[in-house]
N, C-alpha and C positions, 0 to 999 in steps of 0.2 A: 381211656377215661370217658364213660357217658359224661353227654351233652344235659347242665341240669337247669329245667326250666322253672325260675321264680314265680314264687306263687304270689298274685298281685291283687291286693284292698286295693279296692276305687274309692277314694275319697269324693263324696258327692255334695257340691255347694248349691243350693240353691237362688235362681236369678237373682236380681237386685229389685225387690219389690216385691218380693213373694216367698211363700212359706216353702214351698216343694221345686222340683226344677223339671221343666217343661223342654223338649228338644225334640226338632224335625231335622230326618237327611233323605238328601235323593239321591241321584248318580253324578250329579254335580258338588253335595256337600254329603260324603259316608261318613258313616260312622265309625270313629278310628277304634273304637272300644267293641269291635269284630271278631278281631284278630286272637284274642290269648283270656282262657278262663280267667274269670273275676267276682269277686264277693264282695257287697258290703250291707250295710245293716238299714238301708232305703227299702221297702217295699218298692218295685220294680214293675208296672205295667208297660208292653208294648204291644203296638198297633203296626202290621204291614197292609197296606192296603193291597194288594197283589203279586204275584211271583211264587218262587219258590224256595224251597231253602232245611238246610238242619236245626229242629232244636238239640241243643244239650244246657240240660238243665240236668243238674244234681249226677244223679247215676242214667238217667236217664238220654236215651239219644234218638230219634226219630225223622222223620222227614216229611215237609208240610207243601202243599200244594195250592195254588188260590188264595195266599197272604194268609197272616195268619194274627190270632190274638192272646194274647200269655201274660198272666199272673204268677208275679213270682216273689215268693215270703223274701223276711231279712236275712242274710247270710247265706244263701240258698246258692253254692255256686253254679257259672253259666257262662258259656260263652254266647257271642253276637248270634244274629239268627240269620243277618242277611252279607252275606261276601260280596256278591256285585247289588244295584240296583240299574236299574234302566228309565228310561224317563218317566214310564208309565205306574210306576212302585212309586209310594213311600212309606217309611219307616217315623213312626211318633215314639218317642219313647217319655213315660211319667215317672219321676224318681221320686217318691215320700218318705220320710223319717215316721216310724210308727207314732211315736210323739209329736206330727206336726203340728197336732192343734190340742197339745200339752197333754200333760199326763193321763188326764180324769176323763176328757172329750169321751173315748168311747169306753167309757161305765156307762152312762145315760140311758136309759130303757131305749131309745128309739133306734140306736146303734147297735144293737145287741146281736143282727143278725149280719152286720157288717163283721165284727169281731171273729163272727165265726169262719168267715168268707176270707178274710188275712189269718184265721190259722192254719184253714186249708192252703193256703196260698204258698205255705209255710213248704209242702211237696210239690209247688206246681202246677197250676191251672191252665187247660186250654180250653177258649171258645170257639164253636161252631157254628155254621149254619146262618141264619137270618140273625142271632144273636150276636154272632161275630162282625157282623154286617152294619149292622144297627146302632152297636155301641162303637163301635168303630168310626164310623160317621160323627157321632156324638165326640171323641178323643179327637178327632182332627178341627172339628169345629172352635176345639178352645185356644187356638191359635188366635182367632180374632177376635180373642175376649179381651175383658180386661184383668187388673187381675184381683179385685175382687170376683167379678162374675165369671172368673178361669175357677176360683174356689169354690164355690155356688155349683158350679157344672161340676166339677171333678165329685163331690159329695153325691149327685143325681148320678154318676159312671158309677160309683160303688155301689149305689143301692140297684140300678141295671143288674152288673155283676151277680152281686148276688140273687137280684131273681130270675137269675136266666137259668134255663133245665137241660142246656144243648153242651156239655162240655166235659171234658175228663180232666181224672184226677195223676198226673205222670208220673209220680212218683210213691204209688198207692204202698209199694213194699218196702216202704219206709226210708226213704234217705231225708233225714230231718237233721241238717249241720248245725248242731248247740254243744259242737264241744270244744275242746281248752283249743283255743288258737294256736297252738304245735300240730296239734292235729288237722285245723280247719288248712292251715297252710300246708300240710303234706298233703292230704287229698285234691288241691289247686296244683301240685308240684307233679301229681300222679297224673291229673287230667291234662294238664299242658304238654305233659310227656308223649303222652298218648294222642295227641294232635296231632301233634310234631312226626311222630314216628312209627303210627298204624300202619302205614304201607310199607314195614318189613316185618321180617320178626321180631319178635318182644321179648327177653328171656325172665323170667319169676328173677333170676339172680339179678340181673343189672335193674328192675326194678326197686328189687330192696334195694339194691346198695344206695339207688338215689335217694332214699327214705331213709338210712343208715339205719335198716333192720334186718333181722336176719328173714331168709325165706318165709319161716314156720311163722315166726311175726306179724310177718307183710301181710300173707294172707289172711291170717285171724283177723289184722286190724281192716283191711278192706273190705271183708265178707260182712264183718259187725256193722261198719258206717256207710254199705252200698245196699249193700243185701246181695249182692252178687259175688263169684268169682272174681277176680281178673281177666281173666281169660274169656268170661262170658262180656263182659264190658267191653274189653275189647275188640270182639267179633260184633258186638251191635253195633259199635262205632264204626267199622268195616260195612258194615250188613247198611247201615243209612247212607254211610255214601255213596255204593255203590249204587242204593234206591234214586239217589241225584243224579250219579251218573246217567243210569237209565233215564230218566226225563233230561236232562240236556243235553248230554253230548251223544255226538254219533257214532260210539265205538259201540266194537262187537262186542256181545257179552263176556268171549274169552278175555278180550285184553283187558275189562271192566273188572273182571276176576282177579288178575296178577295183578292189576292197578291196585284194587284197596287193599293188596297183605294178603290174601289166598293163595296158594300155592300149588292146591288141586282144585279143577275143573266140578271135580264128580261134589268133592264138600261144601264147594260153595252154593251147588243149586242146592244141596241139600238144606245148607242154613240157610240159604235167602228164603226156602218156601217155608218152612219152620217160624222163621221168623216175620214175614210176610201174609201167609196164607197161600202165597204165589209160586210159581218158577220166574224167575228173572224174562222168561221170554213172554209170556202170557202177561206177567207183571207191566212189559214196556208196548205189548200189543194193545192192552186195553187201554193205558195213557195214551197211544194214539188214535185210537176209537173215540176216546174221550176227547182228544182235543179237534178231531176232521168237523 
């Protein structure tokens, strides 16, 4: 009998005094909500001020260097970005209800390019560069507000957002989760699984059966609401770890290999540089070029 992981809404309250909810962790206070994909209907911005680490957001999985900064729509599922932090990191995270300031707020002519900025938001947004830099500084700073002037800033971080030109769009081939809640809960069901149990093999069978669909099913329904295969999801989820591996730990490439679910030596350089641009060796030579 597979192992079946529940797919989990975050129910998101906001402080006592305030419309949205505002939370800092460091290596002394992490973030327990790391651990296991989660959805809820809060617009979701965070802030790492340094380090490193995985996103996965939606269908999408990658791996970020130098902290990193992420917009992410309502229902948009995701897991945590950062597993350890160290002293020198931290993690801001802003939770909004699209309604925080009532239904009509952003009809308003002056809002209009904010709207557009949370429907994108809706696949995924990362910032870079001096952008990432800047409005980040800005996210941290509304710790010492108050919280009317934590409201006042947060309104000036969106309109930032959106005129910043430094950032991608991660989920461009379309994973936008607006469908019947059976479904939003199978796709959390699929990705927790897939967490859990990338570092072996995966078979199409024991995945449906965790979705109680048949094969030919499974696949239609996951190709329709990722854009991808399985199979391809699951090697980019392999393919980003193993991009972690290589910046932190100090194993060889082979055991980096059998570590994330590969099985042959020769396929996996082939996907890491496919999916990379790199060979895994070149890939971890020039992170150390970059960091001497």
């Amino acid at each position: 009998m597979i192992k079946s992981q529940k797919a989990v809404f975050e129910k998101v309250e906001p402080q006592f005094g305030s419309s949205f909810r505002y939370q800092t962790f460091d290596y002394s206070s992490p973030n327990k909500n790391n651990n296991f994909w989660h959805y809820h209907p809060e617009i979701e911005l965070v802030y790492i001020s340094s380090g490193s680490g995985k996103r996965q957001i939606g269908s999408h999985v990658s791996y970020y260097r130098q902290g990193d900064l992420i917009l992410i729509g309502s229902n948009l599922p995701h897991c945590g970005f950062t597993s350890t932090l160290n002293r020198y990191e931290r993690e801001t995270v802003i939770q909004i209800h699209p309604d925080f300031l009532g239904k009509t707020f952003f009809n308003i002519p002056e809002t209009k390019n904010i709207v557009t900025l949370l429907e994108t938001a809706k696949k995924g947004i990362v910032f870079h560069g001096e952008d990432k830099r800047y409005i980040g500084e800005k996210i941290e700073e509304l710790k010492h507000r108050t919280p009317f002037g934590r409201l006042v800033a947060l309104l000036e971080i969106f309109k930032h957002l959106e005129e910043a030109r430094n950032y991608t769009i991660l989920n461009a081939q379309g994973f936008i989760l607006e469908t019947e809640l059976q479904d939003n809960n199978r796709i959390n069901q699929i990705f927790n699984f897939v967490k859990e149990e990338f570092k072996r093999s995966i078979t199409l069978e024991e995945v449906a059966e965790l979705t109680s669909m048949t094969v030919p099913a499974f696949c239609r329904f996951f190709k329709k609401i990722t854009g991808k295969t399985f199979t391809q999801f699951v090697n980019e989820y392999r393919l980003t770890h193993a991009a972690k591996l290589l910046h932190e730990e100090q194993m060889s490439i082979t055991d980096i290999c059998f570590e994330c679910g590969f099985n042959n030596f020769s396929h996996f350089n082939k996907q890491f540089k496919k999916f990379t641009g790199k060979s895994p060796s070149k890939y971890r030579n020039e992170l150390r070029v970059h960091l001497s």
